[in-house]
C-alpha positions as CSV (number, residue, x, y, z in Angstrom):
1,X,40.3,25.6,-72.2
2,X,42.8,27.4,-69.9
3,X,44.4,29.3,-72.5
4,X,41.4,30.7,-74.2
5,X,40.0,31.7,-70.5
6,X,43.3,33.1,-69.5
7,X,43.3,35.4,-72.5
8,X,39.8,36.1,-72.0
9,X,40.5,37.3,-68.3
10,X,43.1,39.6,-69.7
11,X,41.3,41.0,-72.4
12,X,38.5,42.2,-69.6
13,X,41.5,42.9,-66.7
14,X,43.2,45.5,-69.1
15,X,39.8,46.9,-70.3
16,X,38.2,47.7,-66.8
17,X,41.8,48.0,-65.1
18,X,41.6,52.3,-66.3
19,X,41.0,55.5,-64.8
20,X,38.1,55.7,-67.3
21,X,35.9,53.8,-64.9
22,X,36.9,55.6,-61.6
23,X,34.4,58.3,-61.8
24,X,31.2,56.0,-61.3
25,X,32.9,53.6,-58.5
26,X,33.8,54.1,-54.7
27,X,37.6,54.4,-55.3
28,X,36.6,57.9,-57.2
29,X,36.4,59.2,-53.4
30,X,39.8,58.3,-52.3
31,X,41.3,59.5,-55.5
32,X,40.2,63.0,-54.6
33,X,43.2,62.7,-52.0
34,X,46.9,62.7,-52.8
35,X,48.5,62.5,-49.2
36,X,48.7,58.8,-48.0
37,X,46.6,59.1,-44.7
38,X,44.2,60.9,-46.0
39,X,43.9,58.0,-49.5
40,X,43.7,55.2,-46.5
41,X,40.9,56.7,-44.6
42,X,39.0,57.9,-47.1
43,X,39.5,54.5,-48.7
44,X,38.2,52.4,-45.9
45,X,35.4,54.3,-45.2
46,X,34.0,54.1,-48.6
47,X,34.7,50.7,-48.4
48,X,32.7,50.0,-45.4
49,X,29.8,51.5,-47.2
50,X,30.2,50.2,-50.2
51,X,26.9,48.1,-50.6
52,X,24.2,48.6,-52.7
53,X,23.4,51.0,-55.1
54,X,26.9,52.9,-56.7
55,X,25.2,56.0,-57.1
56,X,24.4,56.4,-53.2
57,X,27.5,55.1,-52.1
58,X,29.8,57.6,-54.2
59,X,27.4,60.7,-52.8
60,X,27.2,58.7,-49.1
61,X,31.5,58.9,-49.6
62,X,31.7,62.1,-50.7
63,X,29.7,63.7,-48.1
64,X,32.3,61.3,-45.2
65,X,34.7,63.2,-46.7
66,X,32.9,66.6,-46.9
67,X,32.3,66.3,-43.5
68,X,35.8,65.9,-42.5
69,X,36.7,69.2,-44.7
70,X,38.3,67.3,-47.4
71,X,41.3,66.6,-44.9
72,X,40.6,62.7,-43.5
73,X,43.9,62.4,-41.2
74,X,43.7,65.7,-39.8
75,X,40.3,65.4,-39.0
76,X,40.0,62.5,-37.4
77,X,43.5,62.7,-35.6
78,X,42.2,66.1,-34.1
79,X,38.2,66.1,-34.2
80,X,36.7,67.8,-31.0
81,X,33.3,66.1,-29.9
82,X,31.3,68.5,-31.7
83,X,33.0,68.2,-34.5
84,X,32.1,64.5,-34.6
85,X,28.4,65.3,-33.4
86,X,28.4,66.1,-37.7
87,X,28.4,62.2,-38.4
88,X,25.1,61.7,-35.6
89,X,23.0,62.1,-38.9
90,X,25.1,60.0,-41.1
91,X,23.1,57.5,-42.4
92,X,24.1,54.5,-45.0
93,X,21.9,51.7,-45.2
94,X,22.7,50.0,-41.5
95,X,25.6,52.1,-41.0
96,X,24.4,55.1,-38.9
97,X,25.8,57.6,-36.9
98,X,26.8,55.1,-33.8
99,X,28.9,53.6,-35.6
100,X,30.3,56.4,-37.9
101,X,31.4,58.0,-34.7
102,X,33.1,54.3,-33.8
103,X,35.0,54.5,-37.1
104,X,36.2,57.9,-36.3
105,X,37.1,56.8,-33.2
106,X,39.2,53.9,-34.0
107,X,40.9,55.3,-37.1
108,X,42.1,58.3,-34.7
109,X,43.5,55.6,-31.9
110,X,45.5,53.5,-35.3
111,X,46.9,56.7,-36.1
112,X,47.9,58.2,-33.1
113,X,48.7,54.6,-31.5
114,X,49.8,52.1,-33.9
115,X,51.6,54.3,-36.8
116,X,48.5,53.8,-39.1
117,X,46.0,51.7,-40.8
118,X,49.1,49.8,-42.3
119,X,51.0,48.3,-39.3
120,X,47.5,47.1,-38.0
121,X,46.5,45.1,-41.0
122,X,50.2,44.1,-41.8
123,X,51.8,42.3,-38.1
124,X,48.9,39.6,-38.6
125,X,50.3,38.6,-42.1
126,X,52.7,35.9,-42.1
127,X,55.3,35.2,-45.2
128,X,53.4,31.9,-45.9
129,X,49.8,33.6,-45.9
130,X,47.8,32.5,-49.1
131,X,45.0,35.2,-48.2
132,X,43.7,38.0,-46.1
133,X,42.2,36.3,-43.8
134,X,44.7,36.5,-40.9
135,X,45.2,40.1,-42.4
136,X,41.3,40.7,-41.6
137,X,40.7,39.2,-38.4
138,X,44.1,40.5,-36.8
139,X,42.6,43.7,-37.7
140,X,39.0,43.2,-36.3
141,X,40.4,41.8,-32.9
142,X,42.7,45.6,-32.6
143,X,39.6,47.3,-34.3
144,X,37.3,46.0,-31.7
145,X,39.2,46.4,-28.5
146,X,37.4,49.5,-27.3
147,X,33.8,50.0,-26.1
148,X,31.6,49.8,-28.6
149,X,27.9,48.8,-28.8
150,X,27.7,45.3,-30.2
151,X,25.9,46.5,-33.2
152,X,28.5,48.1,-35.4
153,X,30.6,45.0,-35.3
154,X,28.2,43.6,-38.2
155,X,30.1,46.3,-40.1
156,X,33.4,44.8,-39.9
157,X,33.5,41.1,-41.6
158,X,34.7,38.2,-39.8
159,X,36.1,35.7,-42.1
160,X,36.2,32.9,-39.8
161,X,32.5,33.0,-39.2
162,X,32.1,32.3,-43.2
163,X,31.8,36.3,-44.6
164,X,33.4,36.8,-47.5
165,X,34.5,40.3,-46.4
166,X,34.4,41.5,-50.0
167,X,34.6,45.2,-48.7
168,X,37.9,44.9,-46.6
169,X,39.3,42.9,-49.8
170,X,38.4,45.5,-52.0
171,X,39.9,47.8,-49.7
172,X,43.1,45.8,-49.3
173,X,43.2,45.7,-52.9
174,X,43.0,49.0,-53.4
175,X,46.1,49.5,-50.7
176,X,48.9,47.1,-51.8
177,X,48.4,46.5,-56.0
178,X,50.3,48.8,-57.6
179,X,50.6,48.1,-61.5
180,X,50.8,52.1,-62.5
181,X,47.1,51.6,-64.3
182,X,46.2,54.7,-62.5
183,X,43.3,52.6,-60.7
184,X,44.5,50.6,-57.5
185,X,47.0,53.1,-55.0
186,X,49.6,50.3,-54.2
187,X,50.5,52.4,-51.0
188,X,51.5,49.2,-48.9
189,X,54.1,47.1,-49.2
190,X,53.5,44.7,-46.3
191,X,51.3,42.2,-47.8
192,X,51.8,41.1,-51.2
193,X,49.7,40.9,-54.3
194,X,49.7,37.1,-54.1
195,X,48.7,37.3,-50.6
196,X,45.5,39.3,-51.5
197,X,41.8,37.7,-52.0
198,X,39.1,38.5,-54.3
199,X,36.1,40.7,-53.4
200,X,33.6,38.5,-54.2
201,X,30.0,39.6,-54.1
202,X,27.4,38.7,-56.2
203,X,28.5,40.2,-59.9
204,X,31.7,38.1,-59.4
205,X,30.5,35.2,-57.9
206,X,27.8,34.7,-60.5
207,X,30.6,35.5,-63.8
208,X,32.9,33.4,-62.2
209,X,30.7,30.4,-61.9
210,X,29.8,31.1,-65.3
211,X,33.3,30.6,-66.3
212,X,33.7,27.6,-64.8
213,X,35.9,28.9,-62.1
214,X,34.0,28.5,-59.2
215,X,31.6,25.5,-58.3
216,X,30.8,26.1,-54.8
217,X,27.1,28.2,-54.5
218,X,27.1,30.5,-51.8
219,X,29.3,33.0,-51.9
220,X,31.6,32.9,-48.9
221,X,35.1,32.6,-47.5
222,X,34.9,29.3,-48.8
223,X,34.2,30.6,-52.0
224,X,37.0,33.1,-51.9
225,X,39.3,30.1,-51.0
226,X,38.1,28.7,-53.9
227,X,38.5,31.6,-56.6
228,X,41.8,32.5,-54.9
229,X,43.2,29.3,-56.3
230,X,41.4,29.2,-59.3
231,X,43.0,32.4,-60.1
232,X,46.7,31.7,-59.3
233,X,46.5,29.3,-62.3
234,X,46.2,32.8,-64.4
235,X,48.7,34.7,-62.4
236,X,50.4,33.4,-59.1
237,X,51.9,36.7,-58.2
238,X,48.8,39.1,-59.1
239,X,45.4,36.8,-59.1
240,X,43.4,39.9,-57.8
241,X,44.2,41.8,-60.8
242,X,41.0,39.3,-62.3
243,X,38.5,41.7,-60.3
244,X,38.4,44.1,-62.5
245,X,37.7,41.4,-65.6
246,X,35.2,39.2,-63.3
247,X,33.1,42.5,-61.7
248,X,33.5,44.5,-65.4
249,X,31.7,41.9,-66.9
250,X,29.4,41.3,-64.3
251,X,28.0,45.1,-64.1
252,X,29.0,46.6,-67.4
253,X,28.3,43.5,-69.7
254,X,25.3,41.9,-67.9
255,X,27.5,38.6,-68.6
């Protein structure tokens, strides 16, 4: 049973793991950038948006990134107050212009104060960590530790309260694999692949239930705990890499 799952997993991994599928998903908007800073921010503010329908959340990214004149890092590490009266408008679902201008805010203050988005995700990460989660909530605790109104922390995900904080793990997916498929950027090297946990939302949840790989219902950090394991039976050093299969065949196969 292992065996024929495991080399139905990589069958799906190296079919959805291609730049063939970038133009119709979220990562298409950070892949318009080549500098570093400009991949990361770009990167993590799709990310925070990325929920619901693809479609709005590619055009919702691209006009982020419109708005900063197609140069992320300079922008935000030199916007003038008008400037970031452009984002008052900027509407995504729940994620309005409050706390777009937050976001701004705090990616100027990790750039300017911490050396980047990297170092702030990174010092929570021990060499024994099994997951993101002290990855995540190190950075929430930094990310938070300016006024703010208490509404746009629903944006960030707090693991510890149960979230499965699939949008910061596809992020931090996107940041540290680097398997030169042309897909994931693989720009950090602080936290290892086997360190990283699997955006789970509902396509995976449901494909890997349906696989046998994951019993528990609700889809949580429980439930992440849960696939994270299951998937180190496949590969200890890469079990991310099973996104691509597990969300493929959730959205493109109706599996």
């Amino acid at each position: 049973m292992i065996a024929d799952r495991y080399a139905f997993l990589e069958e799906k991994y190296h079919r959805y793991n291609h730049p063939d599928f970038i133009e119709n998903d979220p990562i298409s908007i950070p892949h318009r950038f080549s500098r570093k800073e400009d991949i990361e921010i770009s990167a993590f503010l799709v990310a925070t948006i990325a929920w619901g329908q693809r479609p709005v959340i590619i055009r919702n990214g691209n006009r982020l990134v419109e708005n900063m004149d197609l140069a992320p890092h300079d922008f935000v590490v030199n916007a003038t107050g008008k400037e970031l009266d452009r984002f008052n408008t900027f509407v995504h679902r729940t994620f309005n212009g409050i706390d777009c201008r937050y976001f701004l805010q705090r990616l100027a203050a990790a750039y300017r104060e911490e050396g980047g988005l990297e170092p702030v995700f990174v010092r929570g990460v021990g060499k024994d960590s099994t997951d993101t989660c002290a990855a995540i909530l190190g950075f929430r605790n930094w990310f938070f530790g300016a006024e703010h109104e208490k509404r746009t922390q629903k944006h960030v995900p707090n693991p510890s309260k149960g979230s499965s904080s699939k949008r910061l793990n596809m992020f931090l997916r996107w940041m540290v694999r680097n398997d030169n498929r042309g897909v994931d950027f693989g720009l950090w090297k602080g936290i290892g692949t086997d360190q990283l946990s699997i955006p789970l939302d509902v396509h995976t949840g449901n494909v890997a239930r349906k696989l046998g790989l994951l019993s528990r219902r609700q889809n949580d950090w429980k439930a992440v705990q849960e696939l994270d394991n299951e998937l180190r039976k496949y590969d200890a050093t890469d079990p991310v890499k099973y996104d691509f299969a597990l969300f493929g065949l959730g959205v493109f196969e109706g599996f």
